[in-house]
C-alpha positions in Angstrom: -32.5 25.1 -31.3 -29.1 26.2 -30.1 -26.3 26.1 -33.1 -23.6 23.8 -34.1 -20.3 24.1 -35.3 -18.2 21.7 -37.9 -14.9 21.9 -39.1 -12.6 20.9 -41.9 -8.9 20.4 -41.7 -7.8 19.5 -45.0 -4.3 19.4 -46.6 -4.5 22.5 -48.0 -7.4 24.7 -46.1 -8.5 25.2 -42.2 -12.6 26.1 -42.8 -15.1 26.1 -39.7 -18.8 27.1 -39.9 -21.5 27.6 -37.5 -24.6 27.7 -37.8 -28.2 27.5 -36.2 -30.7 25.6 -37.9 -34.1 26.7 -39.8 -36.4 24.7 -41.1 -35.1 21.8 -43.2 -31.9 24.0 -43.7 -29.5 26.5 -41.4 -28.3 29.7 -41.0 -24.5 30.0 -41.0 -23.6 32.4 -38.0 -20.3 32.5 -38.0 -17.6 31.3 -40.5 -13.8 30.8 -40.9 -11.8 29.9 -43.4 -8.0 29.9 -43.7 -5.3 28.5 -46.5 -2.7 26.7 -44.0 -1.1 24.1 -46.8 -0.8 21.5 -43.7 -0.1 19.0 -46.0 2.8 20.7 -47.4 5.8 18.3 -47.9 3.7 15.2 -47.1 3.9 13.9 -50.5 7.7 13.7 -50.4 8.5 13.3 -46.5 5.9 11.7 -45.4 4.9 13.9 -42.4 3.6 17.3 -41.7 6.2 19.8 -41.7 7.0 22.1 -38.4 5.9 25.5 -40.4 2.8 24.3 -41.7 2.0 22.6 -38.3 2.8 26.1 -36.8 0.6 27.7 -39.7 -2.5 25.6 -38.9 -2.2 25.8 -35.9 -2.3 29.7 -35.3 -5.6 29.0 -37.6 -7.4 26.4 -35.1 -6.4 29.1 -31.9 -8.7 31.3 -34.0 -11.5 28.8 -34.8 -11.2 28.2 -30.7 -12.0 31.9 -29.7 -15.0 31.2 -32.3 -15.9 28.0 -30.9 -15.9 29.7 -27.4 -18.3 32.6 -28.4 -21.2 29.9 -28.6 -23.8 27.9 -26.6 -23.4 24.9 -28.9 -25.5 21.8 -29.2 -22.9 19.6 -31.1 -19.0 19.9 -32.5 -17.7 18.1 -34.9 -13.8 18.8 -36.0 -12.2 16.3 -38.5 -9.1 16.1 -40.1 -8.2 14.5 -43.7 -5.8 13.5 -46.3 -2.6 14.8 -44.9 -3.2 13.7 -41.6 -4.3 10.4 -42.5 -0.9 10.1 -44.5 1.7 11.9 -42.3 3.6 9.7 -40.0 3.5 12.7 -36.8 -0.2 12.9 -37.3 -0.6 11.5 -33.5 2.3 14.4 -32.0 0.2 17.0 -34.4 -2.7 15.9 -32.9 -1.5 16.0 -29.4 -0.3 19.9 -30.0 -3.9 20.8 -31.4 -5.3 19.6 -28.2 -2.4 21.3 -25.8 -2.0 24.5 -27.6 -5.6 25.2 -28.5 -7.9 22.9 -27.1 -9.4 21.2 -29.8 -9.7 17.4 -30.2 -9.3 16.7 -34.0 -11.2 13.6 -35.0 -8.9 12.2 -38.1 -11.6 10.6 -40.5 -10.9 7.6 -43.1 -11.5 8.8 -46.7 -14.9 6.6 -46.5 -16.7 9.0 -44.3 -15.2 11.7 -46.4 -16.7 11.1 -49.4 -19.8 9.9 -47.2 -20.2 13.1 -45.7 -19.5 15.6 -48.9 -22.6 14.0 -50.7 -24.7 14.7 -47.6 -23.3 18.4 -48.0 -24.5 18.1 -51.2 -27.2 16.5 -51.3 -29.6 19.8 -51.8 -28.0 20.2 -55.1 -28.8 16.5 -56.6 -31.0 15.7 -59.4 -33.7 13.0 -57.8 -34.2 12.3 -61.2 -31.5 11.3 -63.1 -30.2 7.6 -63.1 -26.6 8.7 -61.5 -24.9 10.7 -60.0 -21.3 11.4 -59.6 -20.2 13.1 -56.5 -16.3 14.6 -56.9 -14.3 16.2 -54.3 -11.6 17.6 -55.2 -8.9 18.2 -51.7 -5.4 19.2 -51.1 -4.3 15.7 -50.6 -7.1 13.5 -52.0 -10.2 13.3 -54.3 -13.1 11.3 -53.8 -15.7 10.0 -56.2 -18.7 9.0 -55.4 -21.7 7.3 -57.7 -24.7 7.5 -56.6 -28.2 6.4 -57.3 -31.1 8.2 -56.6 -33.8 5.9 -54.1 -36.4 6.3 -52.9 -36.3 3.7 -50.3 -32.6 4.2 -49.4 -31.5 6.8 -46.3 -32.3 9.8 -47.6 -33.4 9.1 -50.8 -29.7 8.1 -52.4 -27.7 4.8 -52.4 -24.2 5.1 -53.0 -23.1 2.6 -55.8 -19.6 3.0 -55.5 -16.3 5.0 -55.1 -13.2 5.6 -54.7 -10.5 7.8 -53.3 -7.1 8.7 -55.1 -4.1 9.8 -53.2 -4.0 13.4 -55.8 -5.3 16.8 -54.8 -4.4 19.7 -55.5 -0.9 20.4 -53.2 0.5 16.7 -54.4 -0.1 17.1 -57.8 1.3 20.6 -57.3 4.2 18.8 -55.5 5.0 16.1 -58.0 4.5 18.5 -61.4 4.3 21.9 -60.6 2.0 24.9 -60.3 3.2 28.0 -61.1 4.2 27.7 -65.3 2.5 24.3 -66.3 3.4 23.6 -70.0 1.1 22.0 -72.0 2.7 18.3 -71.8 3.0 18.5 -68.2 -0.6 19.6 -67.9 -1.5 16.3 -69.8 0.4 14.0 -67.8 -1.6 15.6 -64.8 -5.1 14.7 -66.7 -3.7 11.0 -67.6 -2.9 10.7 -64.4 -6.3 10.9 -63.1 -8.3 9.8 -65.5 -5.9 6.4 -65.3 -6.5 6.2 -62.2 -9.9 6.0 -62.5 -10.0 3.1 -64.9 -11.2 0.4 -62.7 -14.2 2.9 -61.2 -15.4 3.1 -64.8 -15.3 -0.2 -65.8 -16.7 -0.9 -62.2 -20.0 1.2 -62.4 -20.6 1.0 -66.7 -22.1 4.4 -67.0 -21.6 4.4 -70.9 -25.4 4.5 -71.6 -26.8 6.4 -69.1 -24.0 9.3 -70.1 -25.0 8.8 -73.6 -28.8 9.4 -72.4 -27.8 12.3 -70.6 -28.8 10.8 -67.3 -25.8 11.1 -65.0 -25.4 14.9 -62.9 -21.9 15.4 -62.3 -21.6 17.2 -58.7 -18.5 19.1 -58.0 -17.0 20.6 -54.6 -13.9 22.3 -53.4 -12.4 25.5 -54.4 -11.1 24.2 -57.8 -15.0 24.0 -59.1 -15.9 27.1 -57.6 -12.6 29.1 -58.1 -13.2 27.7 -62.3 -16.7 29.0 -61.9 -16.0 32.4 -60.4 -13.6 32.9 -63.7 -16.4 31.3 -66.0 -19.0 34.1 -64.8 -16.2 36.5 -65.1 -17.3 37.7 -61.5 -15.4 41.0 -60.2 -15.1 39.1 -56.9 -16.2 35.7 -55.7 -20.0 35.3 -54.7 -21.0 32.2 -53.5 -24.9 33.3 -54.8 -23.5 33.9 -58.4 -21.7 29.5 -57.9 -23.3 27.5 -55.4 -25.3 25.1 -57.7 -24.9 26.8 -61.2 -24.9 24.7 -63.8 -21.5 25.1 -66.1 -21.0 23.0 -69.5 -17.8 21.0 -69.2 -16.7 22.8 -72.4 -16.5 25.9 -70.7 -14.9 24.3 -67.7 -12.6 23.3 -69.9 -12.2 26.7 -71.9 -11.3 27.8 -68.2 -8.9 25.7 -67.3 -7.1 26.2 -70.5 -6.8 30.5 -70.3 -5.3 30.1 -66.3 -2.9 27.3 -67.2 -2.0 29.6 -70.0 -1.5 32.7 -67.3 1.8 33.2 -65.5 1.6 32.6 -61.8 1.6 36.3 -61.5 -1.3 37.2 -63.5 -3.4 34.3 -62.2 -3.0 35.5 -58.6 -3.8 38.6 -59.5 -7.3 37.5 -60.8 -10.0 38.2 -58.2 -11.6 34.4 -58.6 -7.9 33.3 -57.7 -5.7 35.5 -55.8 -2.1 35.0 -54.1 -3.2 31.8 -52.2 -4.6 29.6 -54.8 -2.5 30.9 -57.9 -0.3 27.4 -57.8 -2.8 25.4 -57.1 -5.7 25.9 -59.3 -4.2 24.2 -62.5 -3.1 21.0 -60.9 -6.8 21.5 -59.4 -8.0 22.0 -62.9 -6.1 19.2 -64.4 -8.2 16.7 -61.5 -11.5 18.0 -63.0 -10.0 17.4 -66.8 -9.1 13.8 -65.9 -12.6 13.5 -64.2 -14.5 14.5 -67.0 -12.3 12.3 -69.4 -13.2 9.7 -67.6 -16.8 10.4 -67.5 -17.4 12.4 -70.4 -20.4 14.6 -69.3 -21.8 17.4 -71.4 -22.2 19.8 -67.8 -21.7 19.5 -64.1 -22.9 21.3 -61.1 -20.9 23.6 -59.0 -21.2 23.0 -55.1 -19.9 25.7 -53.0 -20.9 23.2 -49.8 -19.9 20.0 -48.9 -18.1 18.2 -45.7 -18.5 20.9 -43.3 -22.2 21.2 -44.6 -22.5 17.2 -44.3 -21.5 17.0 -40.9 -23.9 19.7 -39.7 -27.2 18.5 -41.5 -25.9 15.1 -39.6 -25.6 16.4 -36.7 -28.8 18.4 -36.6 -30.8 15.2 -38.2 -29.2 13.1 -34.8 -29.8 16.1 -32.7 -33.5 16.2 -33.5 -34.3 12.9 -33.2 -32.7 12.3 -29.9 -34.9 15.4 -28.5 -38.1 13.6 -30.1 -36.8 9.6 -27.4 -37.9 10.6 -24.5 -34.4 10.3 -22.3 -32.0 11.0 -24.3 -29.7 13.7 -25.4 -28.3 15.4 -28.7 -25.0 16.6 -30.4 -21.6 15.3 -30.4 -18.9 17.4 -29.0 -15.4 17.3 -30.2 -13.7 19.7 -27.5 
């Protein structure tokens, strides 16, 4: 089967992967990711700002050239949080389809959260009673509950969720990310965990967290960035995170010795660098207020999720249109 390609424009990164698929999986055969901070600004003026348009755009020219190198049986390119939010989304749009010939598809924060628990999906526990699903963005973060079924699509039934307008670049925005004292660090865990007030009374997952039956699924590069400092790896490895199992204690542990780093230091840490040394502790704080909300003993780390969703999609459609007589796979987005 020939390969696909998917691609995530968030608010804070530019990732694309393609990949070829095997068996009930895929082989990724080329890969791109970028730190663009689109979304810079957003949070205060409302629309994307002309250097970070300029930024993430010279990164889509190179996911183009990538795009071009491959026979491909399906596209899909999507665009989140800041786009959804900015007010020149449209003339952004319009420039990422003049300039390098790529026709964004900007996705509601539904199909978001849809799509990161089909990402991960390999990495949840059929067998407990629920499961929470948390993507943490540059401009968002999504929770999803979920509850393993047999009888639903794919063997899960999403229960609820929500989306809350706080990743990692606003809440870097509104309290800072390079020195975070201690009180500030707080409000940014109240913040979240207040947020998610109705969600908790909503889905009553007291008991079953007091049973031990809820798996708590993490994705983006706040999870794997704590987990690559947890492991105390000499550089990230996406073996050594994808799926580990990390008590929320340690998480927290974490969290705790890089908000207690200067912004120097932190990006000096091989797990962090330059890029993400701002942005990790308002990341962290998200997780905190997560897990204060939902006090689980341990969660899992996903190094996958909405690029990863929208290619097992997209190979699940592709297949089954090749088995209907007539009819034709893949979506293309350029």
């Amino acid at each position: 089967m020939p390969p696909f390609a998917a691609l995530d424009l968030g608010t804070n990164n530019c990732r694309l992967l393609i990949a070829r698929p095997s068996g009930e999986d895929f082989v990724v055969l080329d890969s791109f990711s970028r730190i663009t901070r689109l979304g810079e600004g957003v949070e205060a003026g409302g629309v994307l700002l002309e250097a970070a348009m300029d930024r993430t755009l010279r990164a889509l020219k190179v996911c183009a050239a990538k795009l071009r190198r491959w026979p491909l049986a399906g596209v899909r390119l999507v665009a989140t949080e800041a786009c959804r939010r900015a007010g020149n989304a449209t003339e952004f749009r319009a420039r990422v389809r003049d300039e390098a010939g790529l026709d964004l598809e900007i996705i509601p924060a539904d199909e978001e959260a849809r799509l990161a628990v089909i990402g991960c999906a390999p990495l949840i526990d059929r067998s407990a009673r629920r499961v929470i699903v948390v993507d943490i963005g540059g401009g968002s973060t999504e929770l999803t509950v979920i509850a393993p079924d047999p009888e639903a699509p794919g063997g899960l039934r999403r229960v609820d969720w929500v989306s809350l307008a706080l990743g990692v670049v606003t809440m870097a925005d509104r309290f800072g990310g390079g020195d975070v004292p201690p009180d500030t660090y707080r409000a940014m865990r109240a913040e979240v965990s207040g947020r998610l007030a109705e969600l908790v009374a909503r889905v009553d997952l007291d008991r079953h967290i007091a049973d031990g039956a809820v798996q708590l699924v993490g994705t983006s590069g706040t999870l794997t960035t704590l987990a690559g400092v947890h492991f105390d790896l000499a550089s990230y490895d996406r073996d050594q995170v994808d799926g580990r199992e990390v008590a929320v204690a340690a998480m927290r542990e974490t969290a705790e010795r890089l908000r207690a780093m200067d912004l120097g230091d932190r990006g000096r840490h091989p797990c962090v660098g330059r890029s993400r040394a701002d942005l990790v502790v308002p990341g962290a704080a998200i997780l905190e207020g997560v897990c204060d909300a939902f006090p689980v003993a341990s969660l899992t780390v996903a190094d996958r999720g909405l690029r990863e969703g929208m290619l097992y999609e997209m190979i699940a459609a592709h297949r089954a249109s090749r088995r209907r007589p007539g009819r034709r796979g893949g979506r293309h987005g350029r």
